[in-house]
C-alpha positions as CSV (number, residue, x, y, z in Angstrom):
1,X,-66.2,-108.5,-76.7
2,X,-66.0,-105.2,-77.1
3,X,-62.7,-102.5,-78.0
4,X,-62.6,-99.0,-76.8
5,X,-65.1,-97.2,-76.3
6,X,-67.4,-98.9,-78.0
7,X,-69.0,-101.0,-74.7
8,X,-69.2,-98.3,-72.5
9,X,-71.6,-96.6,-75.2
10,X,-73.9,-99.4,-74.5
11,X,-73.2,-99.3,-71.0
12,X,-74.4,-95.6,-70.7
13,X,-77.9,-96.8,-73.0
14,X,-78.5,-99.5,-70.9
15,X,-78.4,-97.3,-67.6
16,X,-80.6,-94.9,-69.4
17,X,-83.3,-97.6,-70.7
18,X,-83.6,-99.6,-67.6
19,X,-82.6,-97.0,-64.8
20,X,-83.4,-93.9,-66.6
21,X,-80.4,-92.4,-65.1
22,X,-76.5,-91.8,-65.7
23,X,-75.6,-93.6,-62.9
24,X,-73.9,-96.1,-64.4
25,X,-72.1,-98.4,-61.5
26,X,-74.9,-101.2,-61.7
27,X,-74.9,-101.1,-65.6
28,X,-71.0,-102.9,-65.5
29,X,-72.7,-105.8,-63.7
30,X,-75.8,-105.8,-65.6
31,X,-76.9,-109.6,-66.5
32,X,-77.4,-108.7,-70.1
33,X,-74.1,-107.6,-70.8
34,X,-72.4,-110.6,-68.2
35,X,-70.2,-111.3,-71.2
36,X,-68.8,-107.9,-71.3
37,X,-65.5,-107.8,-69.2
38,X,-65.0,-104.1,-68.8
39,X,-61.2,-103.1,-67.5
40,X,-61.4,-101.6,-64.3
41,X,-61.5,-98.8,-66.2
42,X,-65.1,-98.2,-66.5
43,X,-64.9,-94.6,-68.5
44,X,-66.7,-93.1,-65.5
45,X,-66.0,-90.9,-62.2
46,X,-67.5,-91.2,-58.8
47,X,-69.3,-87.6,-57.4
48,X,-69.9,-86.6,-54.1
49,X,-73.0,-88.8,-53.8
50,X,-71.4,-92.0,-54.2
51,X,-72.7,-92.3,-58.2
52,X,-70.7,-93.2,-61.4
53,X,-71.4,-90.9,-64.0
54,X,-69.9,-91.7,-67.5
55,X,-67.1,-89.9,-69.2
56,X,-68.9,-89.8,-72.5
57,X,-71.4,-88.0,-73.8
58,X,-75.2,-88.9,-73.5
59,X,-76.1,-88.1,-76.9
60,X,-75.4,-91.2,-79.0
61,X,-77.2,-93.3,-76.0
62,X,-80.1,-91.1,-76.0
63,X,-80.7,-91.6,-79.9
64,X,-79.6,-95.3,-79.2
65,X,-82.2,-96.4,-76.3
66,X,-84.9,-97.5,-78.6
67,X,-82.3,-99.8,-80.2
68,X,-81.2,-101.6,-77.2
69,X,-85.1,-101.9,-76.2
70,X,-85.4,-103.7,-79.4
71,X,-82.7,-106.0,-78.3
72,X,-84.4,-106.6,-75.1
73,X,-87.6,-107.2,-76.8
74,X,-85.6,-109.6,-79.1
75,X,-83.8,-111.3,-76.2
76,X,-87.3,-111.9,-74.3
77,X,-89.2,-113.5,-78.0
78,X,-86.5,-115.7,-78.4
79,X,-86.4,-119.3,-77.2
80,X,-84.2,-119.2,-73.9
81,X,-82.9,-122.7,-75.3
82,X,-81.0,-120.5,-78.1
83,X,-78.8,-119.0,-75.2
84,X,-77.8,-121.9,-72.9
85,X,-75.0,-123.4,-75.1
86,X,-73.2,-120.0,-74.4
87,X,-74.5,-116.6,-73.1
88,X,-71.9,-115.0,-75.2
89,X,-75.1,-114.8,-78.0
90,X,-76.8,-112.4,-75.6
91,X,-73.2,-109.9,-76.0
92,X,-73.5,-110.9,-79.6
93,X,-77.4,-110.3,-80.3
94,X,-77.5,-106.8,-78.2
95,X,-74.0,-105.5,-80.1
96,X,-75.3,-106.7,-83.9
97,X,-78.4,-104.8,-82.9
98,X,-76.3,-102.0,-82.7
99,X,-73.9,-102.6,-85.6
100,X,-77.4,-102.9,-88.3
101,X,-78.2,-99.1,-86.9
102,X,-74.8,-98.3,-87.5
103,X,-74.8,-99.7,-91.1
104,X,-78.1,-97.9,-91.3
105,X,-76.7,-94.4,-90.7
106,X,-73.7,-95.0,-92.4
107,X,-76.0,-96.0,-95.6
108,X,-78.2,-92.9,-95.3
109,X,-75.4,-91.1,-95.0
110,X,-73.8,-92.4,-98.2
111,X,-77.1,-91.5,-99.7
112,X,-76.7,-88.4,-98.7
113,X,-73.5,-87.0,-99.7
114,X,-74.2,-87.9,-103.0
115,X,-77.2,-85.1,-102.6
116,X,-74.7,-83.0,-101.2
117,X,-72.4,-83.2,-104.6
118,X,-75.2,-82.8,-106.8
119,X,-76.4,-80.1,-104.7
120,X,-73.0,-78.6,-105.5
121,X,-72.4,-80.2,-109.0
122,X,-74.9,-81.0,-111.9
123,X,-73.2,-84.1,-113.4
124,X,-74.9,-87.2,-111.6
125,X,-72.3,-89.6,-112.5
126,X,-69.8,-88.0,-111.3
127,X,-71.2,-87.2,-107.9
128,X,-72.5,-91.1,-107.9
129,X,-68.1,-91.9,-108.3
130,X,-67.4,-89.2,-105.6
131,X,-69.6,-90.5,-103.3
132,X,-68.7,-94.1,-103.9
133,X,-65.4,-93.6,-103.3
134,X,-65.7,-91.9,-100.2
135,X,-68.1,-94.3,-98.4
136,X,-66.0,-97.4,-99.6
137,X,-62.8,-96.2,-97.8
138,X,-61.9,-95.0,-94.3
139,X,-63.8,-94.0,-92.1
140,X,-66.9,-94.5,-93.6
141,X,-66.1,-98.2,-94.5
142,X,-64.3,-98.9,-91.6
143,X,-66.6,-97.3,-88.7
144,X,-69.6,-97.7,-90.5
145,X,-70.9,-100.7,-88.2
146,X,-69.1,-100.1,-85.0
147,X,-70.9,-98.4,-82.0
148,X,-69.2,-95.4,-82.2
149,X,-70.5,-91.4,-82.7
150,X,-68.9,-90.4,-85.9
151,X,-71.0,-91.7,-88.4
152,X,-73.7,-89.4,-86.2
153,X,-71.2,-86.6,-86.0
154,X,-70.5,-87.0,-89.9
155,X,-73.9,-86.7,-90.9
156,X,-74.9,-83.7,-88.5
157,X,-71.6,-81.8,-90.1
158,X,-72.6,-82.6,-93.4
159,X,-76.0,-81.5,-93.2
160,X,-75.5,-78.1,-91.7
161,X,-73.0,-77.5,-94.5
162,X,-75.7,-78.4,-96.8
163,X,-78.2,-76.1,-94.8
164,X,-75.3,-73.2,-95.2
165,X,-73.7,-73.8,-98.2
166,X,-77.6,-74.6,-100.7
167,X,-80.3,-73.1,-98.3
168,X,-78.1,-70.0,-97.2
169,X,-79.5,-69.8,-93.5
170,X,-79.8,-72.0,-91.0
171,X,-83.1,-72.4,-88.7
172,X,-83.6,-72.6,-85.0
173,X,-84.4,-76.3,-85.7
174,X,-81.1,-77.1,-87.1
175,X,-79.5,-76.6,-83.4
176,X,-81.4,-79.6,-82.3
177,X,-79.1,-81.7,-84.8
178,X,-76.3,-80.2,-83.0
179,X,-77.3,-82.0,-79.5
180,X,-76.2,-85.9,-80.5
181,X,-73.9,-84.7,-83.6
182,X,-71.0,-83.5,-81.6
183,X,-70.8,-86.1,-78.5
């Protein structure tokens, strides 16, 4: 259902909406993700108190938990009749959840690189071109709906260098981009 890393993201956001913890041992079995067949590789580590921690970052789950509660709310509107041909639609509703938000940062940040060039340069069609052409190829076109943290990263990056390179100084705020930028 899910490749690489991608699962275990949701995984972490899951243990951090319902358990609000890190501990993320119960999350591989949760019901909502029954579809998900994790490797026994779960991208975790067990500690001294018997917990599984993940191996990733918590940023990207921490910006993602209202997402996946919006996928529960979803899963509880909807008729229960709509998942008893397969629960597979559960895997599928939760991860397209995820994949619009991706598509939405991916968009915003499409919207704002071409800022960024005519921050830099005054002709607005040719910013408009540069910016086309960079969202319509790799990695923007490619990762921009998978649950993965570089569309996050790639707009955190490009921002401070828009805060350095046009505002020449960078405020105590901007370190709070930092946080779920570079997980």
């Amino acid at each position: 259902m899910g490749q690489g890393d991608e699962p275990h993201y949701i995984v972490i956001t899951e243990s951090l909406l319902l358990d609000w913890d890190v501990d993320v041992s119960n999350n591989y079995l949760s019901p909502w993700l029954r579809d998900f067949k994790p490797p026994n590789d779960h991208h975790s580590f067990l500690k001294s108190d018997g917990k599984e921690y993940p191996s990733h970052s918590i940023g990207m789950p921490l910006l993602q938990v209202p997402i996946l509660g919006f996928a529960h709310l979803l899963l509880r509107w909807l008729p229960i009749d709509s998942f008893r041909s397969s629960q597979t639609e559960r895997w599928i509703l939760i991860k397209n959840c995820f994949s619009l938000a991706m598509m939405g940062v991916s968009s915003f940040l499409c919207v704002f690189l071409f800022h960024f060039f005519k921050s830099l340069v005054d002709d607005a069609k040719l910013c408009w071109w540069i910016s086309f052409t960079l969202s319509t190829s790799p990695p923007l076109l490619s990762l921009g709906f998978l649950n993965f943290p570089e569309m996050i990263s790639g707009f955190v990056i490009l921002r401070l260098a828009f805060q350095i390179l046009i505002r020449k100084k960078i405020t105590f705020f901007d370190f709070f981009w930092l946080a779920p930028g570079f997980t």
